[in-house]
ROTIRO-163759 format. One record per residue (C-alpha): residue number from 1; residue in three letters; x, y, z. Coordinates in pm, 1 decimal, m for minus. Example, Ala and Ser with C-alpha at 12.3 -4.5 7.8 and 13.67 -1.06 7.14 Angstrom:
// ROTIRO-163759
(1; 'ALA'; (1230.0; m450.0; 780.0)) (2; 'SER'; (1367.0; m106.0; 714.0)) 
//
This chain:
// ROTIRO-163759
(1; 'UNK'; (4251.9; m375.8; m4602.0)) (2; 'UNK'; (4219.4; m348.0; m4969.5)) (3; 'UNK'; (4037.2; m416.6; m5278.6)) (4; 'UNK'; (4318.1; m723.9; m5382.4)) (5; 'UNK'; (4368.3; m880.0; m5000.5)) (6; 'UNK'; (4003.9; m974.1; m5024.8)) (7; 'UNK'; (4025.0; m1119.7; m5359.5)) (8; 'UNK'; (3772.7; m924.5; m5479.1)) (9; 'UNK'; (3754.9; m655.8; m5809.7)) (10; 'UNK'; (3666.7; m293.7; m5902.2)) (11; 'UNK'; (3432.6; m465.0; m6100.9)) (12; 'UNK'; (3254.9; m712.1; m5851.5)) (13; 'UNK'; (3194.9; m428.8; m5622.5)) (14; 'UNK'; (3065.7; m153.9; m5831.9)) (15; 'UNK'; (2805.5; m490.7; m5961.7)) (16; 'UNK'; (2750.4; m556.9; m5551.1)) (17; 'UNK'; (2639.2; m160.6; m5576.6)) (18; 'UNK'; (2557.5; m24.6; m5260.7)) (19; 'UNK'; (2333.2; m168.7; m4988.1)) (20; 'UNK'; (2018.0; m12.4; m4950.6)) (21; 'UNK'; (1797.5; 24.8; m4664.8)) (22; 'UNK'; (2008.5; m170.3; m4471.2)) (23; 'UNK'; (1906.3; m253.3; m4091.1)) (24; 'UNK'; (2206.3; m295.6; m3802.9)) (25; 'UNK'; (2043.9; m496.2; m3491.3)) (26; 'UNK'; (2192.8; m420.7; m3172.3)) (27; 'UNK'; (2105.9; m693.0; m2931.8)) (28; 'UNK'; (2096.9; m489.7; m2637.9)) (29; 'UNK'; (1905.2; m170.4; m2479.7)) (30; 'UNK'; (2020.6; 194.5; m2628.3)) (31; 'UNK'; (2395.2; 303.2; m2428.4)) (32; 'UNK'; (2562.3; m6.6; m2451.3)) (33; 'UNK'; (2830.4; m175.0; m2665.3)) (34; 'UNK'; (2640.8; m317.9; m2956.4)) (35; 'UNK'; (2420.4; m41.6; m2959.1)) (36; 'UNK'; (2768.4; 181.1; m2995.8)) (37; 'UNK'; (2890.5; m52.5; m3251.1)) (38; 'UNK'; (2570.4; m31.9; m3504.6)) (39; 'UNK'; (2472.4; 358.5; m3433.4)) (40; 'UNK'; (2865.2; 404.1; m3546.2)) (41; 'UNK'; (2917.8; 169.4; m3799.3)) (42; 'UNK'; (2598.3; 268.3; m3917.6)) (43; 'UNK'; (2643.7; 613.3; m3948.7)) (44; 'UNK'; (2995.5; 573.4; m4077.2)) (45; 'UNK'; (2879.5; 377.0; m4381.4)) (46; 'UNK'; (2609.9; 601.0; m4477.2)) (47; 'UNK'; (2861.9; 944.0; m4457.2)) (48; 'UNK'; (3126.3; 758.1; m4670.0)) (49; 'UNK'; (2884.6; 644.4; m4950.3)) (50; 'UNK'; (2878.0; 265.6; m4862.1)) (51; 'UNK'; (2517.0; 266.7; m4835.8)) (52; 'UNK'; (2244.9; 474.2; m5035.1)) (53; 'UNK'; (2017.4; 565.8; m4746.8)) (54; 'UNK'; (2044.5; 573.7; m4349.2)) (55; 'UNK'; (2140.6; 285.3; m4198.8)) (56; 'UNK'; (1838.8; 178.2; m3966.7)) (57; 'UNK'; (1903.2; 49.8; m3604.8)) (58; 'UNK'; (1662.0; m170.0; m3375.5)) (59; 'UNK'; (1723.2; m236.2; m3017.5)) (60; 'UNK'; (1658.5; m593.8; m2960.5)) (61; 'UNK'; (1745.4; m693.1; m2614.9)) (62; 'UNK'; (1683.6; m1020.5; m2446.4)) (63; 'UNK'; (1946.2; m1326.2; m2329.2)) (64; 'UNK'; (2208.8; m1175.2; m2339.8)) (65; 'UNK'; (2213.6; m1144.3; m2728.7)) (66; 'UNK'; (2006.9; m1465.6; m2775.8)) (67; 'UNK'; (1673.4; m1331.1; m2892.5)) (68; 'UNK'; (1832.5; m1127.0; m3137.3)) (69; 'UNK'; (2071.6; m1427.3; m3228.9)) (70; 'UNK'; (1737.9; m1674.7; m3302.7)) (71; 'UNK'; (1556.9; m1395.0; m3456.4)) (72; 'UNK'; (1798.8; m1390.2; m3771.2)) (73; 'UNK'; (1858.0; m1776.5; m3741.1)) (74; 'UNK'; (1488.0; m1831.6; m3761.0)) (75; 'UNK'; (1348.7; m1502.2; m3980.2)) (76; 'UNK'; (1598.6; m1352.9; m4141.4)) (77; 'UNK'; (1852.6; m1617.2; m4285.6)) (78; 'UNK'; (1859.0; m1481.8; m4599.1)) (79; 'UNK'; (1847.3; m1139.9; m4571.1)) (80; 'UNK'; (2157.6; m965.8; m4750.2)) (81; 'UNK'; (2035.0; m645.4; m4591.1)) (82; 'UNK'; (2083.0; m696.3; m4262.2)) (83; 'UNK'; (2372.5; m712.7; m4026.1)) (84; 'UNK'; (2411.6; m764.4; m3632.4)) (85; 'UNK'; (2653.8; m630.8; m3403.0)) (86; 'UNK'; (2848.5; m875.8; m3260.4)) (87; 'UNK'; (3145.3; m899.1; m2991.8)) (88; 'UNK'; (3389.4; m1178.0; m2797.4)) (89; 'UNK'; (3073.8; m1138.5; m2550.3)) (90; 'UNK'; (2829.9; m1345.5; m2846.5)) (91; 'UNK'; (3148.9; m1572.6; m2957.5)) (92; 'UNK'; (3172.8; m1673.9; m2588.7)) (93; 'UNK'; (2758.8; m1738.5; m2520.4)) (94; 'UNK'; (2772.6; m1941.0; m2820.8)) (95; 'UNK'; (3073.7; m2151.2; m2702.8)) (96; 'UNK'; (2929.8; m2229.4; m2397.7)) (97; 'UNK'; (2571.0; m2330.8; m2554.8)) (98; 'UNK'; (2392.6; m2009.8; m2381.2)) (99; 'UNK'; (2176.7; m1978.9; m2669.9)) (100; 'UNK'; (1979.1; m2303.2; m2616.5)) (101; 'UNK'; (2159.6; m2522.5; m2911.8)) (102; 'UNK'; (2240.7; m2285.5; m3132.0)) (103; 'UNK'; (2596.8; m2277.7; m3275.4)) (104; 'UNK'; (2833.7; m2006.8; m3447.1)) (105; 'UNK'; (2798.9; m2166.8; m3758.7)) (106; 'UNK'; (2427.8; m2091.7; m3816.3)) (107; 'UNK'; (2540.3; m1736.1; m3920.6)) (108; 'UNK'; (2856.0; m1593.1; m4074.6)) (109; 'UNK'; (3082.2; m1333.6; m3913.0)) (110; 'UNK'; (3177.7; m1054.5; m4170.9)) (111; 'UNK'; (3422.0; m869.0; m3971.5)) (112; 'UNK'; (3557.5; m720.2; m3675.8)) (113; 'UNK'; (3720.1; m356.2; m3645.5)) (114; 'UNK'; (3746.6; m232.4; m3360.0)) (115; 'UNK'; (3916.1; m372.4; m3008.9)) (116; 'UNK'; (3778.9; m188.3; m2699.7)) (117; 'UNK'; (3952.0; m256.4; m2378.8)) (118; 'UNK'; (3801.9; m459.6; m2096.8)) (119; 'UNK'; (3795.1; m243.5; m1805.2)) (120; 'UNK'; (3665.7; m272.5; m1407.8)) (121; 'UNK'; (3532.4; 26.0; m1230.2)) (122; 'UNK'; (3353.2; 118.9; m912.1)) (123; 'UNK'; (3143.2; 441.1; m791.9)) (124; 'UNK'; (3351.7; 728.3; m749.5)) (125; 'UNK'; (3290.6; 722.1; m347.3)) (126; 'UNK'; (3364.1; 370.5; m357.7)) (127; 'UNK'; (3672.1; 271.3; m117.6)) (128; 'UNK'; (3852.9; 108.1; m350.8)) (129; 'UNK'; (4153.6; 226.2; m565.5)) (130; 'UNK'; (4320.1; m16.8; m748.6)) (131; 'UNK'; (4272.3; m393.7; m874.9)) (132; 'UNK'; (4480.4; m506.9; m595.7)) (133; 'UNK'; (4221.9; m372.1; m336.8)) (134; 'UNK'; (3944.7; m568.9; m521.2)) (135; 'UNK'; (4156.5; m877.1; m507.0)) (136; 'UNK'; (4228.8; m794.2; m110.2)) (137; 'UNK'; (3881.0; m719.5; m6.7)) (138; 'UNK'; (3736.1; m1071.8; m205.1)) (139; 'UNK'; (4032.6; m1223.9; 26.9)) (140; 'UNK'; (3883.6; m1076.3; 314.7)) (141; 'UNK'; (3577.2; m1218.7; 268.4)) (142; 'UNK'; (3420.2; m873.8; 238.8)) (143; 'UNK'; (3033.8; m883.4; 74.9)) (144; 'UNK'; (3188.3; m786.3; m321.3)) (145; 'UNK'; (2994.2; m840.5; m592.9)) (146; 'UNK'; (3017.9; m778.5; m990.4)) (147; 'UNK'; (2735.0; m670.1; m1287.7)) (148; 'UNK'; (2823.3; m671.6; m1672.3)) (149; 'UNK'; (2648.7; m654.3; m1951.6)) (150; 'UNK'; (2701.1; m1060.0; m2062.4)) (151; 'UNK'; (2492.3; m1359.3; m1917.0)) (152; 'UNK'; (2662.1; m1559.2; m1596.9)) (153; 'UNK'; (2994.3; m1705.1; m1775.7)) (154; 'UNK'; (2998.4; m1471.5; m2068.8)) (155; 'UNK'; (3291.5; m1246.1; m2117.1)) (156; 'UNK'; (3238.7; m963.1; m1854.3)) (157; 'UNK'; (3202.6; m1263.8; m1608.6)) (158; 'UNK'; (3522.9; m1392.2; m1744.1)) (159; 'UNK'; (3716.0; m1090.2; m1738.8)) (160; 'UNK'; (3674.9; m1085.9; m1381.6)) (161; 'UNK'; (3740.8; m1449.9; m1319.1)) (162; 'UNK'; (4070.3; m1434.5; m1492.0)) (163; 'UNK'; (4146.2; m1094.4; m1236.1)) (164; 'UNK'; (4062.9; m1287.3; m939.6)) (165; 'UNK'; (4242.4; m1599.3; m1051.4)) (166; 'UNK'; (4527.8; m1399.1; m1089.9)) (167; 'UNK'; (4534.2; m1258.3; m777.2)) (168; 'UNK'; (4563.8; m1590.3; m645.0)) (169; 'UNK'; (4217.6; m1621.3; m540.7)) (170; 'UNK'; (4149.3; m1984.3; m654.1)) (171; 'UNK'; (3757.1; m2043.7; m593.1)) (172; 'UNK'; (3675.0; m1802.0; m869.7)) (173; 'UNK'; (3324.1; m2021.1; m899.0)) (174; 'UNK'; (3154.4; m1836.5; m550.8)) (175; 'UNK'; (3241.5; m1472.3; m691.1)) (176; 'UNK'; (2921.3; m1249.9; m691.9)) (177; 'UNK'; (2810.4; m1207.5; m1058.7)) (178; 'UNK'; (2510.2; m1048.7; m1173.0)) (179; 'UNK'; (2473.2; m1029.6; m1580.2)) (180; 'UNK'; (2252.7; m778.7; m1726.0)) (181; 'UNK'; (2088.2; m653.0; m2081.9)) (182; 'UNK'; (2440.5; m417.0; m2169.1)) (183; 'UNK'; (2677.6; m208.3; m2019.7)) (184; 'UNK'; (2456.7; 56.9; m1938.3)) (185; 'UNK'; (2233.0; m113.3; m1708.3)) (186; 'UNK'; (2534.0; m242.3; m1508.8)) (187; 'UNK'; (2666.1; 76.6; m1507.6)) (188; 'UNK'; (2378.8; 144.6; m1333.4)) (189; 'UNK'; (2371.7; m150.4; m1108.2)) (190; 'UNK'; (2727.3; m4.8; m953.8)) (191; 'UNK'; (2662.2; 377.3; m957.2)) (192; 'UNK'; (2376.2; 284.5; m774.5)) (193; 'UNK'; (2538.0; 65.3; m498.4)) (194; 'UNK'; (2350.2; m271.1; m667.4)) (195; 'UNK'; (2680.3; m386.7; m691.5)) (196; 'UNK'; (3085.6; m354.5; m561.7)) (197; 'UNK'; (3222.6; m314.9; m957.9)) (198; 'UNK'; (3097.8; m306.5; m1277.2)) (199; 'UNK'; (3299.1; m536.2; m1552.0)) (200; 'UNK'; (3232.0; m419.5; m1924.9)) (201; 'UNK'; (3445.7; m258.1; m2194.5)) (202; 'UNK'; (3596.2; 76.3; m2203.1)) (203; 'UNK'; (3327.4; 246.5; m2468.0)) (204; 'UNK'; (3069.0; 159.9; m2224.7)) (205; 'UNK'; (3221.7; 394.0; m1957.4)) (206; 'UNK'; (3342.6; 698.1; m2119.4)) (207; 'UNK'; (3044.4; 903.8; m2053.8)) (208; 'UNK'; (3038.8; 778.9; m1679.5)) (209; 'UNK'; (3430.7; 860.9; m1645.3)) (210; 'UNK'; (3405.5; 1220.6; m1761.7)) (211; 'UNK'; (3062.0; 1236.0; m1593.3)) (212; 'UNK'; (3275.0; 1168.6; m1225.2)) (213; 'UNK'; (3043.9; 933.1; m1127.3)) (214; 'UNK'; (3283.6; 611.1; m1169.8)) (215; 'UNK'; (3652.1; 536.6; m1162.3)) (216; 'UNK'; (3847.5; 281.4; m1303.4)) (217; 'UNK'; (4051.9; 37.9; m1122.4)) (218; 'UNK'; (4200.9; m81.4; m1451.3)) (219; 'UNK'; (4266.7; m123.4; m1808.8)) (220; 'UNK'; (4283.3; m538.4; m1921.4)) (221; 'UNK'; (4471.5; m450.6; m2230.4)) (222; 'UNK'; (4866.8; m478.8; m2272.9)) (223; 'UNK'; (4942.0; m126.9; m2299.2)) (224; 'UNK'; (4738.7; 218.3; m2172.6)) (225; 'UNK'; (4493.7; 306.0; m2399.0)) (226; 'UNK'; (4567.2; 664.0; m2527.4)) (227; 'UNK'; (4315.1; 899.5; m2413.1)) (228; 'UNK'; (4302.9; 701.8; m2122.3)) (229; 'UNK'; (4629.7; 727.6; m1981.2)) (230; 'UNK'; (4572.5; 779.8; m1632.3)) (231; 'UNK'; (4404.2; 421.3; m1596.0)) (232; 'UNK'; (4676.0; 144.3; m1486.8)) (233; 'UNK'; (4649.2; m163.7; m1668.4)) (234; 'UNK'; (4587.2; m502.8; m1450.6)) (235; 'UNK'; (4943.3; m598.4; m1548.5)) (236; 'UNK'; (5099.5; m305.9; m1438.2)) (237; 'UNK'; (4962.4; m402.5; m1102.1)) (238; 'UNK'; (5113.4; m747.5; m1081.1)) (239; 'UNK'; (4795.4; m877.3; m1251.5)) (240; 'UNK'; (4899.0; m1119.0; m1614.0)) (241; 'UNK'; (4537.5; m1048.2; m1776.1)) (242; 'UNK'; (4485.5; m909.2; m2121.0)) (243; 'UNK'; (4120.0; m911.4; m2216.9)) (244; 'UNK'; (3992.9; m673.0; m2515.8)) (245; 'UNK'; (3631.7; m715.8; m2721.7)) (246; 'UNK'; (3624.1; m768.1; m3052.7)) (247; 'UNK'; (3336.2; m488.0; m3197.9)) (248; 'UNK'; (3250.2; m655.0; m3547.2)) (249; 'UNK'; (2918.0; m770.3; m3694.7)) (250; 'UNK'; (2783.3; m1099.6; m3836.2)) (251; 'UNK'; (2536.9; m1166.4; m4134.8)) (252; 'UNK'; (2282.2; m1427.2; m4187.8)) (253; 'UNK'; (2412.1; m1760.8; m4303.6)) (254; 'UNK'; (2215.5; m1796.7; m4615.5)) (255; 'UNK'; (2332.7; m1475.2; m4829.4)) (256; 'UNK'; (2581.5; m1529.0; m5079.6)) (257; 'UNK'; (2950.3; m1554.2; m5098.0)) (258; 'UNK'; (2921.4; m1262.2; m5301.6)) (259; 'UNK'; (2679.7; m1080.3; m5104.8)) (260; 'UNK'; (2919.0; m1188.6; m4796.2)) (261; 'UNK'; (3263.7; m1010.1; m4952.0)) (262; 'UNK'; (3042.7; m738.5; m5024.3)) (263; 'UNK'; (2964.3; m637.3; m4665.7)) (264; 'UNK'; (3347.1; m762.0; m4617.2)) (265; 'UNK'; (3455.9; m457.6; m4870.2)) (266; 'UNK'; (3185.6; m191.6; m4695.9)) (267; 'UNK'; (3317.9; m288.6; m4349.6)) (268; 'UNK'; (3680.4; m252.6; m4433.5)) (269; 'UNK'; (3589.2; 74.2; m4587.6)) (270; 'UNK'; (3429.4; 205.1; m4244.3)) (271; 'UNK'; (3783.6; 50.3; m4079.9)) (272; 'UNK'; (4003.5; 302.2; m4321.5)) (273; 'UNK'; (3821.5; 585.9; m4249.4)) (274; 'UNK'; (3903.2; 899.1; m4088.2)) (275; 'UNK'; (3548.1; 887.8; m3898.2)) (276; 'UNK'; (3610.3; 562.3; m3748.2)) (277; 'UNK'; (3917.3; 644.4; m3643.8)) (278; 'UNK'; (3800.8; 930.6; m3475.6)) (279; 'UNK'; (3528.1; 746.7; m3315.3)) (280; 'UNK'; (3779.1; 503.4; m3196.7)) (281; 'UNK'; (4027.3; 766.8; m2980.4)) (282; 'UNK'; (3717.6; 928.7; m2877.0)) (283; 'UNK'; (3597.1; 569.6; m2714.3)) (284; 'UNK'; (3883.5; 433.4; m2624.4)) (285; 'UNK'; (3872.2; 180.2; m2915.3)) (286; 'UNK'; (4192.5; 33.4; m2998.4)) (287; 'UNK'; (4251.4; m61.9; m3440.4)) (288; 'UNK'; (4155.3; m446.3; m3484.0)) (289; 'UNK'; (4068.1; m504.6; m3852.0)) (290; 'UNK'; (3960.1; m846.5; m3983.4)) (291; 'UNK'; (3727.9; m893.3; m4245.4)) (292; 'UNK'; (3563.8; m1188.6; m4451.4)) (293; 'UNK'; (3653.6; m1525.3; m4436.0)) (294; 'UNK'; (3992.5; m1461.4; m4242.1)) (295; 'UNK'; (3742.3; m1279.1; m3942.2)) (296; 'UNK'; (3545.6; m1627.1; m3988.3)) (297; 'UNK'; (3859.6; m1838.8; m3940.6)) (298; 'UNK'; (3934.9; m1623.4; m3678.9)) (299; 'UNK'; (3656.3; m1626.5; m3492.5)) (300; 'UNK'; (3608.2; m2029.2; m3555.5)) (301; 'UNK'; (3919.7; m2103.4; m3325.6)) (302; 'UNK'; (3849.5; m1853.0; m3045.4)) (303; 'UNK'; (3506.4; m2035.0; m3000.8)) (304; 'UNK'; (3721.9; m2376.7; m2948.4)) (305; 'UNK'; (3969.3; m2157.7; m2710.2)) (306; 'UNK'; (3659.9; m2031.0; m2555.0)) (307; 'UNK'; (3518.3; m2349.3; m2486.2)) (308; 'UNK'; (3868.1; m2497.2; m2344.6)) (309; 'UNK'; (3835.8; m2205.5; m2076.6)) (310; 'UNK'; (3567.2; m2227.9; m1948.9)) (311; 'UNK'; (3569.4; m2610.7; m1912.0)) (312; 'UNK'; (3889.4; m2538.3; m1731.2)) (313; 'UNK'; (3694.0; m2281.8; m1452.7)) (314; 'UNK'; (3421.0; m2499.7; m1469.4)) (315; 'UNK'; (3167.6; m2250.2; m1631.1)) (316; 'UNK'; (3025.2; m2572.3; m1834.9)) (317; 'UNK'; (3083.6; m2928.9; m1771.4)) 
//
């Protein structure tokens, strides 16, 4: 991304100056993907000179991204100095009214750059092997249930839906689903035999992979990810789903157009860089890089795609 696709000048940005004290709220506990997104893009910004000082993060967990979604709504909608990670998982809450009214458009999304793989995985002693043998054993009628880190129709509960439905199960509606604060805790949920699978993303795993204690039963992207190799995708097992996470941030609504671009610029910095690339093969991110009002666009129409979904699986009337 450069300097002239944004439509912005040497000049505007050296008069935008950098950010300072800046705050990243990740609305989720510490371990999970928002909490990955701001301690990384945080960091990042800060070691490439984007910012002047640390970039401070606050945990701020509570329905399913909600809390921290009415806390800049209602407090902080002017506040050019702070920026929230966001993911398909808030896009698809706010399509389906989860946050009690409120709408995309009461903040702006500044960018997204990062992709990470949706992924479904099991304890390591668990019976199952493969995608297919979820999709046999919910057949069966066996006693299979599901946590992720969205609310009950967000986008871990979706990702699994669209599995099922696949595998020609077609009442997706009385699948087990239990939606927690972040990956972590439903990591935890399945590791300790809460739950049949976890559904999340694949930078909520890693440490759990290499740890042994879970294994993947597949990758919902189109290709392998690289690093990952070993983990089939769904459509390599006869299974057409292809569901990645957007790993971006959004700004208050009430900062200017100027102030807007600027986070634009600092964000497509981070993208370029060699440190987010290398935190990208090292979590199993895959390059996704839209910034400014072409993110917003973006993001505008997946909402109305969102909500055409879920009407159609009956998630909301």
């Amino acid at each position: 991304m450069t300097l002239k696709t944004l439509g912005l000048s040497a000049a505007f940005v050296l008069t935008a100056g950098a950010v300072s004290a800046a705050e990243c709220i990740a609305p989720a506990n510490p371990g999970g993907g928002w909490d990955f997104t701001c301690r990384q893009i945080g960091k990042i910004l800060y070691d490439i000179g984007q910012v002047d000082a640390p970039v401070q993060v606050t945990n701020m967990a509570g329905g399913g991204g909600g809390l921290a979604f009415s806390h800049v709504v209602n407090e902080r909608g002017d506040d050019a100095e702070l920026i929230v990670a966001a993911s398909s998982a808030t896009t698809t809450r706010l399509a389906q009214n989860a946050f009690g009214g409120m709408t995309a458009d009461q903040v702006r999304f500044v960018g997204a750059i990062g992709a990470d793989p949706g992924v479904i995985v099991v304890a390591a002693d668990s019976p199952l092997n493969s995608l297919n043998d979820l999709v046999a054993a919910v057949k069966a009628g066996e006693d299979v249930s599901f946590a992720g880190g969205s609310a009950a129709g967000g986008f871990d509960h979706l990702k699994v839906l669209q599995v099922l439905k696949a595998g020609g199960i077609e009442d997706i509606r009385a699948v087990k689903y239990i939606g927690v604060d972040g990956g972590a805790d439903a990591i935890t949920q399945t590791v300790g035999g809460f739950t049949t699978a976890m559904t999340g993303d694949m930078s909520e795993i890693v440490g759990f992979l290499q740890s042994g204690e879970v294994k993947a039963l597949g990758v919902l992207t189109e290709e392998r990810v690289p690093g990952f190799d070993d983990i089939p995708t769904a459509m390599e097992q006869g299974l057409d789903v292809v569901a990645v996470n957007w790993r971006g941030l959004y700004v208050p609504k009430n900062i200017s157009d100027d102030q807007f671009n600027a986070w634009a610029e600092k964000l497509a910095a981070v993208a370029a860089s060699d440190e987010w690339k290398a935190a990208m093969e090292a979590n199993g991110l895959a390059p996704f890089t839209k910034v400014g009002g072409d993110f917003q666009s973006w993001v505008d129409s997946v909402v109305a795609q969102t909500v055409e979904l879920s009407k159609e699986i009956g998630v909301i009337q």
